[in-house]
N, C-alpha and C positions, 0 to 999 in steps of 0.2 A: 504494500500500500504506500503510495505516495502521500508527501505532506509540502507543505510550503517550503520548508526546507531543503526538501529534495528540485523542488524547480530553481534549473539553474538561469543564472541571471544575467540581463547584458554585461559584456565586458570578459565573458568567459568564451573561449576560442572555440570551441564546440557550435557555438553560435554562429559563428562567421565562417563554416566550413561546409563544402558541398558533401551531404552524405554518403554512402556507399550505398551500392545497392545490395536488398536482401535475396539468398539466393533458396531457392525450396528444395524438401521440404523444410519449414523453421525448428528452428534448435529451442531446446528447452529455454534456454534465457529469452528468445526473442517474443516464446508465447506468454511468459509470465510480463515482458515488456507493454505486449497488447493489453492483456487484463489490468495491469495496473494504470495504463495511463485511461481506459474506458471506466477503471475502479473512481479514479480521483474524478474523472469528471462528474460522474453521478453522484458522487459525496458531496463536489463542490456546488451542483444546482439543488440540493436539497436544503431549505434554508436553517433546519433544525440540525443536520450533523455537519452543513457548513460552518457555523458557526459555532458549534463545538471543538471542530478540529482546526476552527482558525484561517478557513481555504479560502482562497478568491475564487468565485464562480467561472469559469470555463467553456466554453463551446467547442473547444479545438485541445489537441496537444499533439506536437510532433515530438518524438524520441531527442531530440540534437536539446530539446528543451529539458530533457531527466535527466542531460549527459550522455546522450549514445547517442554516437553517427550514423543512425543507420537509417531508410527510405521508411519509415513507419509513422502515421499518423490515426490518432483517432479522434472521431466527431461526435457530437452528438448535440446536433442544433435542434432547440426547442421550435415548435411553429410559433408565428409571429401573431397568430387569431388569438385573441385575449380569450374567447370562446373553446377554443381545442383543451382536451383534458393535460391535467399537469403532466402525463407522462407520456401526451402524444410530440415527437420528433419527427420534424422534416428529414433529418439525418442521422442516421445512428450505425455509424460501425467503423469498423479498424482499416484501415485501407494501407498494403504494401505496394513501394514500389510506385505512387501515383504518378503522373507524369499528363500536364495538360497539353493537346495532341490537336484543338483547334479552341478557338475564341470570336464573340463578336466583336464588331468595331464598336458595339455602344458600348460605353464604359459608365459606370454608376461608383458613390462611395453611401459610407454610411454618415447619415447627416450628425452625430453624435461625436464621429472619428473613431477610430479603434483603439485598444488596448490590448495588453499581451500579459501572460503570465510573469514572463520573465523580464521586463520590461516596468519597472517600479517604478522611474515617472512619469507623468502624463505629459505625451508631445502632441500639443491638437493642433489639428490642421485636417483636410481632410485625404482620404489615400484612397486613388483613381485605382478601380478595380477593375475588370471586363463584365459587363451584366450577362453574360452564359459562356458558359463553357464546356469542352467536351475532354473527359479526363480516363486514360487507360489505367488499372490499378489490378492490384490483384486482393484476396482476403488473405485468411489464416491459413486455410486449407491448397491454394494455391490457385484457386480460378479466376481463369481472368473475367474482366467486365470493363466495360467501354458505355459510359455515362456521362447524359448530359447535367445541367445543374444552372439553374439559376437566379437571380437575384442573394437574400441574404446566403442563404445555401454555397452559393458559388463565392461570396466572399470571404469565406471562412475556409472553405476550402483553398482558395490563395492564400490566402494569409498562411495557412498550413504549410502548404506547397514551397512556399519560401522560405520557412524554417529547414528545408531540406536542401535549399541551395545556396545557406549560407546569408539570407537574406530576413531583417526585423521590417514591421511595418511604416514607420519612421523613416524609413529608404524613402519612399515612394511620396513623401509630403514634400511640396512645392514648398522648400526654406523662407523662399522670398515673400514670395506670400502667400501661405500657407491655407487661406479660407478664399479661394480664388477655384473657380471651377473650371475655367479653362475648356476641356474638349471633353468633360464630363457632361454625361444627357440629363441625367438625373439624381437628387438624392435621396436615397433610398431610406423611408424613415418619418419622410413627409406626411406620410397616408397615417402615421400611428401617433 
């Protein structure tokens, strides 16, 4: 089980490195890696043992973020309908090996900015994402799937995706002027 502790933080090299790829079938550490980082997330949206164990809530966690280089990410995005039961997800699973394979040219962000685990202070601005995308991946078991994704769904999964290549979301905000929307169509966030 993960805890705050264990998520590591900007400024550690792990961070800034393009991961390796996982080769199947996965090794005992690599499966106890899946459960744990799909472990923390569901601890951390829970707001009664969040707050016991002290966690910041989660949608995403890539491996390079627990300290291991390797192409593993898990999600598990709640739906955005205030209406959908608490434990209905838009996204929920372990994804190896992802690798986005096409994109549109609309690009959206989140009206809010994003945040990161590992990422302790707040850099707002907003960070241009592609509004769908089409993503090759494998699971646990080793099969592959070829999926599209998009709006919040697809930006959490970038966000993800870039922890694998060595990249925080902070990259992607326009320094200069950071609340400029520039070639962005829309932000996503508006409607809630």
């Amino acid at each position: 089980m993960y805890y705050m502790n264990d998520i590591t933080r900007d400024g550690e090299p792990v961070l800034r490195q393009v991961s390796e790829k996982i080769e199947f079938p996965l090794t005992k550490n690599d499966l106890q890696l899946a459960h744990d980082m799909m472990e923390y997330l569901y601890n951390s949206q829970d707001p009664k043992i969040g707050k016991e164990m002290g966690l910041r809530a989660g949608v995403g966690l890539a491996a390079p973020q627990v300290g291991v280089g390797r192409q593993m990410i898990a999600l598990l995005v709640p739906k955005l309908d205030p209406n959908a039961y608490a434990d209905d997800f838009d996204l929920e699973k372990v994804m190896v090996n992802p690798k986005i394979v096409s994109h549109s040219a609309e690009k959206i962000c989140l009206k809010e900015g994003e945040g990161c685990l590992s990422v302790d202070d707040d850099v707002p601005g907003y960070v241009p994402r592609y509004a769908r995308i089409t993503v090759t991946y494998q699971d646990i078991q080793g099969n592959s799937y070829k999926n599209r994704f998009k709006g919040y769904p697809a930006i959490v999964l970038q966000h993800e995706i870039d922890h694998l290549n060595g990249h925080l979301y902070y990259d992607r905000i326009n320094h200069e002027s950071p609340f400029t929307l520039g070639d962005l169509t829309y932000l996503l966030g508006e409607e809630y």
